[in-house]
C-alpha positions in Angstrom: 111.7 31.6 -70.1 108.2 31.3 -69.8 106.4 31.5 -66.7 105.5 28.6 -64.7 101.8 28.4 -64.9 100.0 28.4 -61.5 98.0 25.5 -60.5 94.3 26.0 -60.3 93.1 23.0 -58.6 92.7 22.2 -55.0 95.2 21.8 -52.9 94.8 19.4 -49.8 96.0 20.4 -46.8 99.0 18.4 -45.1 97.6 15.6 -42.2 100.5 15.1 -39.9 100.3 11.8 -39.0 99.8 12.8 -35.2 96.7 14.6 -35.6 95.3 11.7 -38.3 95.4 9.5 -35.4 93.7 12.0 -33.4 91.0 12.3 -36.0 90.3 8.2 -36.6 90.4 7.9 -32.5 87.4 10.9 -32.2 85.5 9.1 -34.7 85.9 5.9 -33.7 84.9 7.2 -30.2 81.6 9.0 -31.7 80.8 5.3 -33.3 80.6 3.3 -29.6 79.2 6.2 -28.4 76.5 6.0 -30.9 75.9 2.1 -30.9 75.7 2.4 -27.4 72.8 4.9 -27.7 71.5 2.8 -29.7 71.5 -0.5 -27.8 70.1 1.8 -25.1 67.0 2.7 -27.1 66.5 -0.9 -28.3 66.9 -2.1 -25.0 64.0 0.7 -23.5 61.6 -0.2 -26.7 62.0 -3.4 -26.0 61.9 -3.3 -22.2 58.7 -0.6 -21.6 55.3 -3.1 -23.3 56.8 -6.0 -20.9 56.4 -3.5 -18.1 53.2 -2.1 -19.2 52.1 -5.6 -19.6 53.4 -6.6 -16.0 51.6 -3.3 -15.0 48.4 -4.0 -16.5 48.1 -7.6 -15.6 48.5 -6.3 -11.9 45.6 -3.9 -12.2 43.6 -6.6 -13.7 44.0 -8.9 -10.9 43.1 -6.1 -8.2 40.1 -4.9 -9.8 38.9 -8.7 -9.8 40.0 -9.8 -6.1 38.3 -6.3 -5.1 35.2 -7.2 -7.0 35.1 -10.5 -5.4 35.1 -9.5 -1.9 32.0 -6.9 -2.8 30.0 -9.7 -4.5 30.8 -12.3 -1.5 30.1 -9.1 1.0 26.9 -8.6 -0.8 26.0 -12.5 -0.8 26.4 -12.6 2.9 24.3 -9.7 3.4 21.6 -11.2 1.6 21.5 -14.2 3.3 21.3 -12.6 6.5 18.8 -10.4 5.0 17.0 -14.1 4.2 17.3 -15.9 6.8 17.7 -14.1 9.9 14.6 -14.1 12.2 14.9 -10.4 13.1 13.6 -9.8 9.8 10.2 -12.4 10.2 7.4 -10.7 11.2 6.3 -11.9 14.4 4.6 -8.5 16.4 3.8 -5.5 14.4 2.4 -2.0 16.0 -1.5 -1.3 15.4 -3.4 2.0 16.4 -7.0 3.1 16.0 -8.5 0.0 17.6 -11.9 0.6 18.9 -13.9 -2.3 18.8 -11.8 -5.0 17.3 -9.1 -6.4 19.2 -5.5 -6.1 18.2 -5.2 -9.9 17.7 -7.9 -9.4 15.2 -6.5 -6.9 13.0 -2.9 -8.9 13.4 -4.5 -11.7 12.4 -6.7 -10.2 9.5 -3.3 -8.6 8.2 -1.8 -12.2 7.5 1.7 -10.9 7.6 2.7 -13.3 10.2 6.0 -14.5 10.1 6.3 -13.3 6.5 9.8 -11.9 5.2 9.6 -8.4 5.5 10.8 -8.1 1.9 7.7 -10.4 0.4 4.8 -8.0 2.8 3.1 -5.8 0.1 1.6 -2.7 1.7 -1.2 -2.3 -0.6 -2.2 -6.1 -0.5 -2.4 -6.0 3.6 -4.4 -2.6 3.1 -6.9 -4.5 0.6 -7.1 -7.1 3.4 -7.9 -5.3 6.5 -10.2 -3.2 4.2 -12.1 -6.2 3.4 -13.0 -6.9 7.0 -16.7 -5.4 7.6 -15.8 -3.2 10.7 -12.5 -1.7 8.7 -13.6 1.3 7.2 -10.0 2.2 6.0 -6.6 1.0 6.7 -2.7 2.4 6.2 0.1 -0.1 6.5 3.3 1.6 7.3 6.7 -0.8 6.5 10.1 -0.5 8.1 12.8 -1.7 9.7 13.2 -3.9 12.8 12.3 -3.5 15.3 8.7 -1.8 14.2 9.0 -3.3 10.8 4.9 -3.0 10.1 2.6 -1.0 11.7 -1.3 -1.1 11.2 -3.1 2.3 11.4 -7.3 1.3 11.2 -10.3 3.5 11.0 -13.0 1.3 12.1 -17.4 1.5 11.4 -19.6 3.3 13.5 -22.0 1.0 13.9 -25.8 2.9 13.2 -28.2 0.4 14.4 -28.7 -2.6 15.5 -30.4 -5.2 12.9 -31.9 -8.6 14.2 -32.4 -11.2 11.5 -32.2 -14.4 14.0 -28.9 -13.3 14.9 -27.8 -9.5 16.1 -24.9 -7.2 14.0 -24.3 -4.0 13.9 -25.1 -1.6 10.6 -23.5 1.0 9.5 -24.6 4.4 8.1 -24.1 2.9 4.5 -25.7 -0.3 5.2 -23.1 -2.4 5.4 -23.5 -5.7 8.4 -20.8 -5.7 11.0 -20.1 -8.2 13.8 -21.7 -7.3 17.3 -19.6 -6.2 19.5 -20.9 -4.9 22.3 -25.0 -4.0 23.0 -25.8 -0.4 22.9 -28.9 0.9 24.2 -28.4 4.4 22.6 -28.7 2.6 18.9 -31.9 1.8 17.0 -32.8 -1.6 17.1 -34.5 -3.1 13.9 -36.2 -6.6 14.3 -37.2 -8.4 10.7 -40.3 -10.6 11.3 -40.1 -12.6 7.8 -36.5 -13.7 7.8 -36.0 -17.4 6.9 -32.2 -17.2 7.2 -29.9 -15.5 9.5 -28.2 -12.1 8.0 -24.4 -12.8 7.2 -21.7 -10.5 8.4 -20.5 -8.2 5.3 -24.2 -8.1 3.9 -25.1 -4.8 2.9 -28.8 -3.4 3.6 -30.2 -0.9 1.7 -29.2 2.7 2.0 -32.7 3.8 1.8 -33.9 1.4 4.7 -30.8 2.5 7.1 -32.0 6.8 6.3 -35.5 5.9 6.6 -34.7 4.2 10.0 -32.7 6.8 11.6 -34.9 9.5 10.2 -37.6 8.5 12.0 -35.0 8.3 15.1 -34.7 11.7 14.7 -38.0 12.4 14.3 -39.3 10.5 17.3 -36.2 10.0 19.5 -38.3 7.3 22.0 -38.7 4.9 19.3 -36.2 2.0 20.2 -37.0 -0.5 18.1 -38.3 -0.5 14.5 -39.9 -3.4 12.4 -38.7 -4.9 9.1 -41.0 -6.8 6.5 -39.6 -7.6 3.2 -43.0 -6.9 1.9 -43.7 -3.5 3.5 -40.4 -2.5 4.4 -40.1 -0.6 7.4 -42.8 -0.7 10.4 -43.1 0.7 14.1 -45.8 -0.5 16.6 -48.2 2.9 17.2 -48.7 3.0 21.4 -52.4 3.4 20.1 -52.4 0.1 18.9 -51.7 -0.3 15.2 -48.5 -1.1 13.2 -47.9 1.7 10.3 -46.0 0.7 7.6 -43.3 3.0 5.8 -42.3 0.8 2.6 -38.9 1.0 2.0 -37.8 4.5 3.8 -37.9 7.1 0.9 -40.0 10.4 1.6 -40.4 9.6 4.9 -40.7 13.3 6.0 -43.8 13.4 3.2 -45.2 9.7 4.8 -45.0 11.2 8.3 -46.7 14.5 6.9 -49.8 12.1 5.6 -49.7 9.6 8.1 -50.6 12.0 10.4 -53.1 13.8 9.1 -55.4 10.5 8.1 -54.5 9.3 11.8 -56.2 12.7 13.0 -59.2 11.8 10.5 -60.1 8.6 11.7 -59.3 8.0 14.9 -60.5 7.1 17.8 -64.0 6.8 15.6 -61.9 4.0 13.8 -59.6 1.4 15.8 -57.2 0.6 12.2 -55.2 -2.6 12.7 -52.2 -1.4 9.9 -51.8 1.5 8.0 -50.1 1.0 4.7 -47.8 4.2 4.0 -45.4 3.1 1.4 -47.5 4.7 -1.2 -47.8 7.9 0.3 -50.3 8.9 -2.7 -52.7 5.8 -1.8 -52.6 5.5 1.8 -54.4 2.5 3.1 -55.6 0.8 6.6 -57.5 -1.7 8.1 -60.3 -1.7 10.5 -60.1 -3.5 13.6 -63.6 -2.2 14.9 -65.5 1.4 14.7 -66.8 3.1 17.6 -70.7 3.7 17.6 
C-alpha cells in the first residue's frame, strides 16, 4: 500500500462552541465600549466652543460694564471739576507789593473768577508786566485753596517828572504813576509842555543819566528844568539858567561850563548859557560891570 500522503495545508484549530460565545461577547463588549468613547468625544467637541462662547461673552460684558463705571466716574469728576466754585478764582496770594496795592495787582491780573483750568500763566505774567510800576512778574498755579499766586518786582522810581501832572520815572525812562512824594528824588519841571505826560510814556534814557548825573555831581540840586528845545536846564544861585541839551557828556559840559563861568563872571552878569554844544558854548548878557 502506498502511504497516505500528509496534508500540507493549514489546519484550523477546533472553537468549542463555549469559548466562541466567549469570543463574540468580548467583541461585542469592545464595540459599546468603543461607540461610547466615541459619543463621549462628540459630545465634549461639541460641548467645549458653546462654553468658550458662554465664557467669552461673559468677559465681554465685564470689560464693558467696568468701562462704563470709569467713563461715568470720569464725567462726574469733570463736572465737578467745571462747575464747582472751589475751583473759581476768587482771592489769590500776592508778594512783593511795595507801592501798589494788592487790589491793584489782583485786579491787573484779570483772573477773577476765572476757571482755574482756562488761567494761562504766561498770559497773566504779560499782563501785570504791562503795568508801568511792574518791572517783572511770576504767576505760580495750583490747587485750592492757593490756586494762583502773584510774585511782583515793582520800579524804583528815579525822579520825579512834572509835565502838568506829577509821575514817577524810572532809571530807564519809563513814566509810572505817583505814589507817594519823595523829597530824596530829583524833581524835573518841563516849562514848554502843552499836554500832560501819560503814564507808560518813556523819556529818554540820555535825559534820565544826564539828570541824575548832575545829582551826583551836585547833590543840593532838587529840582532840574526841562525844555524840548535845550533839553535839560538848572537855575545857577548866581542868577542865570545853564542849559545841558539833552544830557550826553555831561561830565565834559560841566568841565567847560565851568571854566567859561570862571572867565566871565562877575565882569559879565549872562542871562543863559547854552551848553548843549559843548564845542560852541554860548551865553547871553544881561549887563557888564564897568
Amino acid at each position: 500500500m502506498e502511504p497516505r500522503s500528509q496534508s500540507r495545508g493549514r489546519v484550523k484549530p477546533r472553537i468549542e462552541p463555549a469559548e466562541e460565545a466567549a469570543e463574540e461577547a468580548v467583541s461585542l463588549g469592545q464595540r459599546r465600549a468603543a461607540r461610547r468613547a466615541r459619543k463621549r468625544s462628540q459630545v465634549t467637541r461639541a460641548s467645549t466652543p458653546r462654553t468658550q462662547r458662554r465664557f467669552s461673552l461673559f468677559s465681554l460684558m465685564s470689560w464693558r460694564l467696568v468701562s462704563g463705571v470709569i467713563v461715568i466716574g470720569l464725567i462726574a469728576v469733570l463736572y465737578l471739576f467745571l462747575t464747582a466754585d472751589a475751583f473759581f478764582v476768587s482771592a489769590v496770594g500776592i508778594g512783593g507789593e511795595r507801592y501798589l496795592t494788592r487790589e491793584e495787582i489782583f485786579r491787573y491780573s484779570d483772573v477773577a473768577q476765572q476757571h482755574i483750568f482756562w488761567v494761562d500763566a504766561d498770559d497773566v505774567e504779560a499782563r501785570l508786566e504791562a503795568v508801568p510800576n511792574i518791572a517783572d512778574a511770576q504767576v505760580l498755579i495750583g490747587w485750592p485753596p492757593d490756586m494762583v499766586q502773584l510774585l511782583v518786582v515793582e520800579r524804583e522810581p528815579a525822579l520825579i517828572w512834572e509835565q502838568e501832572i506829577r509821575v514817577w520815572v524810572d532809571v530807564n525812562g519809563i513814566v509810572m504813576k505817583l505814589r507817594e512824594d519823595r523829597a530824596d528824588l530829583l524833581r524835573i519841571v518841563v516849562q514848554d509842555a502843552e499836554e500832560p505826560i501819560a503814564v507808560g510814556q518813556v523819556i529818554p534814557r540820555t535825559i534820565v543819566d544826564g539828570a541824575l548825573q548832575l545829582k551826583r555831581r551836585y547833590p543840593d540840586i532838587s529840582v532840574l528844568l526841562y525844555d524840548s528845545l535845550t533839553g535839560l536846564g538848572h537855575r545857577d544861585t548866581r542868577g542865570w539858567t545853564v542849559w545841558f541839551g539833552t544830557g550826553e557828556d555831561i561830565d565834559t559840559k560841566l568841565l567847560v561850563y565851568n571854566a567859561l563861568v570862571e572867565e566871565i563872571y562877575p565882569d559879565i552878569q549872562p542871562g543863559e548859557i547854552d551848553m548843549s554844544d559843548p564845542d560852541r558854548p554860548s551865553f547871553t548878557v544881561l549887563w557888564r560891570n564897568g
